[in-house]
N, C-alpha and C positions, 0 to 999 in steps of 0.2 A: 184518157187511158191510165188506169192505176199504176203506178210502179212497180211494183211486184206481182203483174198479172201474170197468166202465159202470154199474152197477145206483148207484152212488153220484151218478154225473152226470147219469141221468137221475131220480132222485129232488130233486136239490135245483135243476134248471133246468125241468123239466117244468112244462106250462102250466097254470092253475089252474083248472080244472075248472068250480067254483063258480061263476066270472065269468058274467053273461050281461046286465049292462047295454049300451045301442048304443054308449057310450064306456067304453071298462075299459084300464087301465093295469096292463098285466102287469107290468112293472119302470119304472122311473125313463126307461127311455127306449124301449120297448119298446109301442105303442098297439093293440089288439084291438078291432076291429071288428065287434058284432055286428048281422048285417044280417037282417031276414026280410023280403021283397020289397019291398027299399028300397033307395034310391041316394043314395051318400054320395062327397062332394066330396074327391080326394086330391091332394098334392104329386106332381105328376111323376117317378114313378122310387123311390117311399118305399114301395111294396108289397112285404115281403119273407116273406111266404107267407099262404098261405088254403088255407080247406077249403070244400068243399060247392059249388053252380051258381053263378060270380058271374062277373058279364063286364065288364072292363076297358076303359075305351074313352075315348082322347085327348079332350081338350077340341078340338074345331074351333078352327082358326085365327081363321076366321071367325064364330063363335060369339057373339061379343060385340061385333062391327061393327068397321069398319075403324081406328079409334081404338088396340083392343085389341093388332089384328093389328101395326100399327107397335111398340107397347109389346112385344109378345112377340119381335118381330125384331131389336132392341135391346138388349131386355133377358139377362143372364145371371145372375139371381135363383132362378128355379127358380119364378115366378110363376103358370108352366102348372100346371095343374089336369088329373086324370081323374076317369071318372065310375066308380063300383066299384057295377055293381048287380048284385041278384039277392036268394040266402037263404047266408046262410053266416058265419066267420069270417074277417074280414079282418085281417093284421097292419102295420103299416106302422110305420117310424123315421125317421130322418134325422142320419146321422153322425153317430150316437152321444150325440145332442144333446141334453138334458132337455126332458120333455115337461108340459106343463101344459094340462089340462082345464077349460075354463069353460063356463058356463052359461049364454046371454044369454037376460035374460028380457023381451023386447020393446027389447032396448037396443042399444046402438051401442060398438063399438072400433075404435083401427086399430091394424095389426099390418103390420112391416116385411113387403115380400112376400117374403123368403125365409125368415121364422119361421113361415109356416104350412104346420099339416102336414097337418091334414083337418076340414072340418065338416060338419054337415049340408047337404043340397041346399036346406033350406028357407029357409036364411042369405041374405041379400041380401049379393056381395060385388060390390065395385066398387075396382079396378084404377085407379089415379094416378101418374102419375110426377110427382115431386116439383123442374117445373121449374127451380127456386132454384139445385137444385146437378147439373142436366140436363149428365153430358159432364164435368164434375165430379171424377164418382167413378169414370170407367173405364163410362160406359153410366147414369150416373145411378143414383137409388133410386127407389122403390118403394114406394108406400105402398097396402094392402087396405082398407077401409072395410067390415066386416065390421055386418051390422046386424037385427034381426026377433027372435026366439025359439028355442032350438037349441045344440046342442054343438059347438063350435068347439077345435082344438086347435093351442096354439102349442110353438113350442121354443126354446131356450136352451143356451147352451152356458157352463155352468156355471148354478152359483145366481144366479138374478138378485134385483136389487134396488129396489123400487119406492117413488118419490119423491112424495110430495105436491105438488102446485101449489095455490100458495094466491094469493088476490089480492094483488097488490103485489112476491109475493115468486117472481118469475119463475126458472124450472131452464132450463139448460143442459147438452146433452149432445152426447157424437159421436154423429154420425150411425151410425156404422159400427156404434156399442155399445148404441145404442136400438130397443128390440126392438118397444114397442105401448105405447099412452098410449090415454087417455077419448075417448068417441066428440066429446064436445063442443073438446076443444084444439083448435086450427090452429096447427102451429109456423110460426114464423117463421125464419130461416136470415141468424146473422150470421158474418161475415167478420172474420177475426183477423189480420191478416199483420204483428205485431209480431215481434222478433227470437225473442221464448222460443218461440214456435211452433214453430222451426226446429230447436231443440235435441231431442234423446234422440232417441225413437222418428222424426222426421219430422216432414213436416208436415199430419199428416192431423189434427192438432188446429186447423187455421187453419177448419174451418168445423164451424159449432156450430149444433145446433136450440135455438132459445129457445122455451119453453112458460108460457105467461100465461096467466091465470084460474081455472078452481079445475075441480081435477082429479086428474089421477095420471100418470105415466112408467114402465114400465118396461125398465133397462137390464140388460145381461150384461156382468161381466165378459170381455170379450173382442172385438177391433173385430172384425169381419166383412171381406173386400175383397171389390168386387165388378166384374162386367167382366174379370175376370183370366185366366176361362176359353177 
């Protein structure tokens, strides 16, 4: 077989047959959806093919009460959610971003709103904006409270890194760069405006989430902006 045939490109990208769990990770950033008459929770715009009867259908505005409606009117995270049901293969990504699959088992995370990319419908999410640094960040952040039993899938852009929070010994991170921490943290948001802020990059190092008590963070290499769009 020549190297540069078709027969060679579709031999080494073709989809992998085998898969058939509700969450399967075809590549690092590539998520397969297998559904048999069930409905699964997706990122706005992250569906980039499927096979077999499944019907796509926007999260209502109104869906989640007036609260939600202001937050989505505001917000430019990518927050909005669709509903993918039916029987079939669903594929979904999110530029290009690495994907990471967990498993709540009756437990609690929270996850920046624009690092998720799809979970189960059986997930209790609940939608926060983070008023500390409300207007902030260009339309504020966003934080999911993701909670119950279920597959949940975040993303990252690059390998991310997760920190221990231990009693006493409090973490600090940009917001821009902290992807999901323990369902039990509540950061707090402190305020830097000393001169080294100001130097390199800017000053989007002058506000920092502070995490206390005993848990976990994790961040990406890489700040995020949001509101830009």
């Amino acid at each position: 077989m020549k190297k540069f045939s078709i027969q060679s490109l579709i031999q080494e990208t073709a989809q992998n047959e085998s898969k058939s769990d509700f969450f399967e990770l075809e590549s690092e950033y590539i998520l397969e959806l297998n559904i048999s008459n069930q409905t699964v929770m997706i990122k706005n715009g992250a569906m980039i093919a499927y096979d077999g009867i499944v019907k796509f259908e926007r999260e209502g505005m109104l869906s989640k009460g007036v609260a939600n409606l202001l937050k989505k009117a505001i917000s430019s995270e990518g927050t909005t959610m669709m509903k993918a049901t039916g029987s079939g293969r669903v594929y979904v990504s999110d530029l290009a971003k690495k994907i990471r699959v967990l498993y709540l088992d009756n437990e609690s995370i929270n996850v920046n709103g624009n690092d998720i990319l799809a979970h189960e419908e059986s997930l209790k999410s609940d939608i926060k904006l983070m008023k500390s640094i409300a207007g902030i960040m260009g339309g504020g952040l966003f934080q999911a409270s993701i909670s119950g039993t279920g597959h949940v899938a975040i993303t990252t852009h690059g390998d991310p890194l997760t920190l221990l929070v231990k009693p006493g010994h409090p973490i600090y991170t940009d917001p821009n760069a902290t992807v999901a921490w323990s369902g039990s943290l509540k950061p707090e948001f402190k305020t830097d405006i000393s001169f080294k802020t100001f130097i390199g990059r800017g000053s989007g190092e002058s506000f920092q989430m502070k995490f206390e008590g005993d848990g976990w963070v994790v961040v990406q290499p890489y700040e995020e902006k949001y509101g830009s769009e």
